[in-house]
Backbone as numpy.savetxt, mean C-alpha at the origin, in Angstrom:
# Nx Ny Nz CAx CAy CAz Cx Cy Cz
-2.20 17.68 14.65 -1.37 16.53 14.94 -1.11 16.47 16.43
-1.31 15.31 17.00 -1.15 14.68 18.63 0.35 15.29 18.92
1.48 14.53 18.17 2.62 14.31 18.17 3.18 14.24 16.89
4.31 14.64 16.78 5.28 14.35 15.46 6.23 13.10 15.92
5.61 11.77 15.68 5.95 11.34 16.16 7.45 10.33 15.76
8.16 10.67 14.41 9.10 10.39 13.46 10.15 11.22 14.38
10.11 12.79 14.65 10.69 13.26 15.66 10.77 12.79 16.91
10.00 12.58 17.48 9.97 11.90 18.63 10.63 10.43 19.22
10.64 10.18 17.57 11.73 8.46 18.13 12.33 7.85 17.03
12.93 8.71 16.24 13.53 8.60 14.59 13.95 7.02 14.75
14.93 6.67 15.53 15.37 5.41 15.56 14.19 4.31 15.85
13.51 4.16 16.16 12.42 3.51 16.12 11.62 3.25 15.23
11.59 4.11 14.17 11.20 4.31 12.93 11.80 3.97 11.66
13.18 3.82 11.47 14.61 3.74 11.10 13.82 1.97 10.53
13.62 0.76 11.21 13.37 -0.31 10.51 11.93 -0.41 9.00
11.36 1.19 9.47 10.05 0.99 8.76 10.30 2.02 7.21
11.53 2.55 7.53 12.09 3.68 6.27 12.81 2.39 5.71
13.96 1.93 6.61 14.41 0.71 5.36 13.68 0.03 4.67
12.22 -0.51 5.10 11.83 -1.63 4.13 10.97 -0.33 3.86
10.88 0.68 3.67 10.42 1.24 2.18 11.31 1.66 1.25
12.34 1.71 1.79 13.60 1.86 0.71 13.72 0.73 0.52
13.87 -0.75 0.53 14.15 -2.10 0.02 12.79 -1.77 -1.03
11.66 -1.61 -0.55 10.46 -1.89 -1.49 10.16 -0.77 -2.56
11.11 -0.03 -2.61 11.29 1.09 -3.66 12.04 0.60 -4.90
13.16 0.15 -4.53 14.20 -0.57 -4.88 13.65 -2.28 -5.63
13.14 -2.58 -5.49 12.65 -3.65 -5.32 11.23 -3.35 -6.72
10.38 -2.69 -6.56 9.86 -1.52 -7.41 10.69 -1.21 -8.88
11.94 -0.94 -8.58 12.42 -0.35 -10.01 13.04 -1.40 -10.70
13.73 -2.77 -10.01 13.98 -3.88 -10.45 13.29 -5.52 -10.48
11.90 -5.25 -10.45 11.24 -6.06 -10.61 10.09 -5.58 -11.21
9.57 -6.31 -12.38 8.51 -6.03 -13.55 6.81 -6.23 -12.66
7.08 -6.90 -11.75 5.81 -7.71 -11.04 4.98 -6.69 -10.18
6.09 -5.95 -9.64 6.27 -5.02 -8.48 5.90 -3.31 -8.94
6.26 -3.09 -10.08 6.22 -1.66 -10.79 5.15 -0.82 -11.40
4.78 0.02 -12.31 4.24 0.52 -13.21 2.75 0.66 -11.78
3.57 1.51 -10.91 2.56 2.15 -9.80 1.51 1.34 -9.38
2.00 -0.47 -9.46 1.57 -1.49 -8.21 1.36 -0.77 -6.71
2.64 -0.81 -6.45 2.84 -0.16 -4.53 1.79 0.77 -4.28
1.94 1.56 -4.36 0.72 2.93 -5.12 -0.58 2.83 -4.31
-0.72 2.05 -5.40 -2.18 1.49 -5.78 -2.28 0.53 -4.18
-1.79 -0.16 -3.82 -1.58 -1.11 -2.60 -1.52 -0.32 -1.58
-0.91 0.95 -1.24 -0.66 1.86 -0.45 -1.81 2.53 -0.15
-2.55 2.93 -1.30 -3.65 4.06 -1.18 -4.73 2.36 -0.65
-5.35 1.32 -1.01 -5.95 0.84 -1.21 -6.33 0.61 0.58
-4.85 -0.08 0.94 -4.93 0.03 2.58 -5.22 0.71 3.15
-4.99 1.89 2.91 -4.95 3.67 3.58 -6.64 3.68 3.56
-7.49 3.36 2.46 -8.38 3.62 2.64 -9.35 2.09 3.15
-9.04 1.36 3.48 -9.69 0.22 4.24 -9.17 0.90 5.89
-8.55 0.94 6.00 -8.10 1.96 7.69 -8.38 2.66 7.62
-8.80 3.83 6.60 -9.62 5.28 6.82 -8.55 6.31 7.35
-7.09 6.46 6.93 -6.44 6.57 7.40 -6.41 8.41 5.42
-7.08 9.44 6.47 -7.15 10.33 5.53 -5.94 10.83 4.98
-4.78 10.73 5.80 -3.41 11.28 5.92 -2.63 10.75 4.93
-2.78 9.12 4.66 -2.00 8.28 3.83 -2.99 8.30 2.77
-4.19 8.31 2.93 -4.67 8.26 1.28 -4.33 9.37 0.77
-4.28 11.00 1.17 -3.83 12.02 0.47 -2.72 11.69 0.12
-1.80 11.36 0.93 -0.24 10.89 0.32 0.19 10.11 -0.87
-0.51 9.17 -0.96 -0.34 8.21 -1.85 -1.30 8.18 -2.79
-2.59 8.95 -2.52 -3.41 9.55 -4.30 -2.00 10.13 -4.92
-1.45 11.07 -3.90 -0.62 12.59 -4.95 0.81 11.83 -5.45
1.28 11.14 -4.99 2.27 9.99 -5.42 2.28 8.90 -6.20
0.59 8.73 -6.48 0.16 7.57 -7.27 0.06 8.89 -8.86
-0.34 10.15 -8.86 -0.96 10.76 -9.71 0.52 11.20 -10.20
1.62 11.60 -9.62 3.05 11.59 -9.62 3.92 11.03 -10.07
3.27 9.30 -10.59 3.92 8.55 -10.94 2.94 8.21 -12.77
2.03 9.17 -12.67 1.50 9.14 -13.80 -0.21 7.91 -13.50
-0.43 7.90 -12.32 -1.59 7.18 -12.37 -3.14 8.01 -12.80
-3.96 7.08 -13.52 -5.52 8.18 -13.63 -6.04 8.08 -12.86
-6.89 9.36 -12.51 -7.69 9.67 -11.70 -8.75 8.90 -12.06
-9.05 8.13 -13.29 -10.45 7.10 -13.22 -9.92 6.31 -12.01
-8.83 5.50 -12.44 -8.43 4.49 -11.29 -8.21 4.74 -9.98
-7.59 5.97 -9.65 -7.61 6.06 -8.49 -8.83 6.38 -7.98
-9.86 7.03 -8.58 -11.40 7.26 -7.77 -12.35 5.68 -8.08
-12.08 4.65 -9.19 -12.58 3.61 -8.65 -11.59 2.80 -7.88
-10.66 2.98 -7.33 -9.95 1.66 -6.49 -10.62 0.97 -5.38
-11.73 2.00 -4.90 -12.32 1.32 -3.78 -13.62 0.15 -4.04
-13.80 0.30 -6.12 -14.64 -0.39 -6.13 -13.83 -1.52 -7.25
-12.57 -1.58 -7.24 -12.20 -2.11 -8.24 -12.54 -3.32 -8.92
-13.19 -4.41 -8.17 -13.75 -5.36 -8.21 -15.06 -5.32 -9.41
-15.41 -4.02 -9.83 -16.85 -3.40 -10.42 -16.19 -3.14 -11.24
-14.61 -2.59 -11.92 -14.09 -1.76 -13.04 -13.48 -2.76 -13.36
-13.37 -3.12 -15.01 -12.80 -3.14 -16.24 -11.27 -2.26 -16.01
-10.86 -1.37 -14.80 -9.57 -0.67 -15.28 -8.36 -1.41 -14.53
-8.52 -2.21 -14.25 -6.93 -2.89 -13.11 -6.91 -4.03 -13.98
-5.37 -4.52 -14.10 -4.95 -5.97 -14.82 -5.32 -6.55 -14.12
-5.64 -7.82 -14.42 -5.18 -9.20 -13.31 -4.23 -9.50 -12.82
-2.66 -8.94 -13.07 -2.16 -8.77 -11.78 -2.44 -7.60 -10.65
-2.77 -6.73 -11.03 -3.36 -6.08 -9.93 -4.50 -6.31 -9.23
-5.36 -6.88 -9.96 -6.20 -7.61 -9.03 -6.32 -8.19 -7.79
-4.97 -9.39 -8.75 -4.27 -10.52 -7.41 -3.44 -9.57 -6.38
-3.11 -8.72 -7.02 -2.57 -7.80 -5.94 -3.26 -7.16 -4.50
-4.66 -6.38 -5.11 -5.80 -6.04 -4.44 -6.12 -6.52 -3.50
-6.47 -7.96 -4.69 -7.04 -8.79 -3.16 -6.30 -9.21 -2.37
-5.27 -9.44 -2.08 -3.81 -9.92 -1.67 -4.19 -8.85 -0.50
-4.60 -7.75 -0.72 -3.61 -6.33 0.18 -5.16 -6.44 0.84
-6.18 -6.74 0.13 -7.26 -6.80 1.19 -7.96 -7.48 2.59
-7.15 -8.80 1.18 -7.26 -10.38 2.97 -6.27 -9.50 3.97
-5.38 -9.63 3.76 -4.21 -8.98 4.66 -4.34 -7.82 6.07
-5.20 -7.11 5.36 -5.34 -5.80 5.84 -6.84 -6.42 7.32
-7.80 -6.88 6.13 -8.34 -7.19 6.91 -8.33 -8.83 7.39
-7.08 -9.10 8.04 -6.97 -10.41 8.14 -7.83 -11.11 9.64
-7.78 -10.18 10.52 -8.41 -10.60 11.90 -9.76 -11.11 12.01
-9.70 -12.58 11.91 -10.96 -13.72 11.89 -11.04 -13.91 10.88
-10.06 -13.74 9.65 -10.34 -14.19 8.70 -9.45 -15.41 8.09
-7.87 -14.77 8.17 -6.36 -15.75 7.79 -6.90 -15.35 6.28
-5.94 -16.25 5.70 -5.84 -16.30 4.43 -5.86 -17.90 4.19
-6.82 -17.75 2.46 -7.05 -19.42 2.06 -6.20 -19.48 1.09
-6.18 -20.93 1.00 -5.07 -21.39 -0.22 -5.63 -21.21 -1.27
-6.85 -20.54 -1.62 -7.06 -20.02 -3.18 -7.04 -18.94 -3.59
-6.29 -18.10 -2.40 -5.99 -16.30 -2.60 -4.98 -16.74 -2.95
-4.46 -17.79 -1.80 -2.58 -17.33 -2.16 -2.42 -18.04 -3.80
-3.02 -19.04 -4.29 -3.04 -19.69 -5.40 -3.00 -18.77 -6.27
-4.35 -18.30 -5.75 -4.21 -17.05 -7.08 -3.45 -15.75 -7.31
-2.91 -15.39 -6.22 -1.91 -14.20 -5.82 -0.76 -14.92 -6.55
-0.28 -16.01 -6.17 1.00 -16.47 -6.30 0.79 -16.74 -7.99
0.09 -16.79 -8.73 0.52 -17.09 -10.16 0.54 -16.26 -10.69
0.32 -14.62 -10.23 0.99 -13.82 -10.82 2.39 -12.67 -10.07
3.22 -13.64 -9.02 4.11 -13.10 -8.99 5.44 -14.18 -8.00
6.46 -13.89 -8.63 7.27 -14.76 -8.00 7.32 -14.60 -6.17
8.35 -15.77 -5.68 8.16 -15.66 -4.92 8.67 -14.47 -3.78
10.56 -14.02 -4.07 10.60 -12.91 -3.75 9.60 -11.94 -3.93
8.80 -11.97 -4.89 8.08 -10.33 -5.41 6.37 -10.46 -4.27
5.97 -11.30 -4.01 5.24 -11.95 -3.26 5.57 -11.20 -1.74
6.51 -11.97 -1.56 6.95 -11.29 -0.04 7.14 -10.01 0.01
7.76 -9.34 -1.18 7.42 -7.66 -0.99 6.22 -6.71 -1.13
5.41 -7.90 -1.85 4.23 -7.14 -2.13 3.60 -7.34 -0.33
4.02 -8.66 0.13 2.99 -8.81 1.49 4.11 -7.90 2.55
5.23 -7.43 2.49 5.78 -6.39 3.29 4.84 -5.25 2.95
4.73 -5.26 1.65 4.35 -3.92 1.69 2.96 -3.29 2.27
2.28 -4.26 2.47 0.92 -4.21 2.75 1.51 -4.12 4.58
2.35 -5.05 4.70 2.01 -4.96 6.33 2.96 -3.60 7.12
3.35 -2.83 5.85 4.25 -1.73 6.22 2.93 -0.42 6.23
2.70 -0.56 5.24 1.57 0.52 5.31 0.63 0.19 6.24
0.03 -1.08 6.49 -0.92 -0.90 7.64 -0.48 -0.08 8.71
1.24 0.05 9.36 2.04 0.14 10.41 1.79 1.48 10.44
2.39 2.34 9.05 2.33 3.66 8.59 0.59 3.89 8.75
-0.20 3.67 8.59 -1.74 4.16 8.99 -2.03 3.73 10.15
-1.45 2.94 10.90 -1.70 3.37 12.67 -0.78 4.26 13.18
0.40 4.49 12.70 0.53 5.59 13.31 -0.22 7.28 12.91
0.03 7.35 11.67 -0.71 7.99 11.28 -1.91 8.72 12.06
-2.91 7.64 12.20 -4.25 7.85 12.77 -3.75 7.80 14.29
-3.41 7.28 14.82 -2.68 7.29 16.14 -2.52 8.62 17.28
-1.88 9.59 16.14 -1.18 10.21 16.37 -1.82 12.01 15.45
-2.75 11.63 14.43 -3.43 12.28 14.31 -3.10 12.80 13.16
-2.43 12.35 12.10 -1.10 13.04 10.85 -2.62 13.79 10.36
-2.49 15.17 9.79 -3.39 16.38 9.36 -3.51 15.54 7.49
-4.74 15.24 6.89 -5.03 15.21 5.44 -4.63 16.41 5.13
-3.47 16.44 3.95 -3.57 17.71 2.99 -1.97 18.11 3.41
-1.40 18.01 4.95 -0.39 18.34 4.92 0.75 17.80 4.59
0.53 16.48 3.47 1.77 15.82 2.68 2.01 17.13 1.75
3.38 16.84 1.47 4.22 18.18 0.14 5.12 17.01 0.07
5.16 16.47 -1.43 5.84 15.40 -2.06 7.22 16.50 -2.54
8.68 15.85 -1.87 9.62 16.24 -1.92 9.76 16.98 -3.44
């Protein structure tokens, strides 16, 4: 690791712990949002950024929350598997335009289709959540976070 860099400027960091505590929260009282959605959205980004640090994190947190290892070893092809709902789908792809949004934006038949399977608060947390984890995998990679050295509290 470059830097520890949470040590290095806790308060700076402080806006990116709240909205994962809102989106935790948010998680246990919304049906749209739950049953290891985030997860799945977390690891999915982590691995479009190549970001080895956060995909270890969030495989062992996705497997923690009771997710299979079929799904988590096809997520990168999920588009090919029979194992994700169609709201996770809309989710997927949601977290994929997003992620990779630069020259691309987003069309009105993602959001069409994103949006009919989730309200509109649950929408905006799902698209926090995507643009929180991108944040969390640049620093990450940034800064150099070691694969393997997550230990889930």
């Amino acid at each position: 690791m470059r830097m520890d860099y949470f040590a290095a400027n806790p308060e700076a960091l402080r806006p990116l712990v709240d909205i994962e505590t809102h989106l935790a929260k948010a998680a246990r009282h919304r049906d749209e949002l739950g049953g290891g959605l985030l997860t799945l959205v977390k690891t999915r980004v982590s691995q479009l950024n190549g970001c080895a640090y956060c995909i270890d994190r969030h495989t062992q947190e996705a497997r923690r929350a009771g997710e299979s290892e079929q799904r988590l070893y096809a997520l990168s092809a999920w588009r090919e598997t029979p194992f994700f709902t169609p709201r996770e789908r809309a989710a997927l792809a949601w977290t994929e335009a997003h992620t990779l949004i630069a020259g691309r934006g987003i069309d009105d038949a993602l959001f069409d289709a994103t949006r009919a399977h989730f309200s509109e608060p649950a929408l905006v947390d799902l698209t926090l959540a995507i643009c929180a984890i991108n944040a969390w995998n640049r620093l990450a990679i940034g800064f150099a976070m070691e694969a393997g050295s997550y230990r889930p509290d």
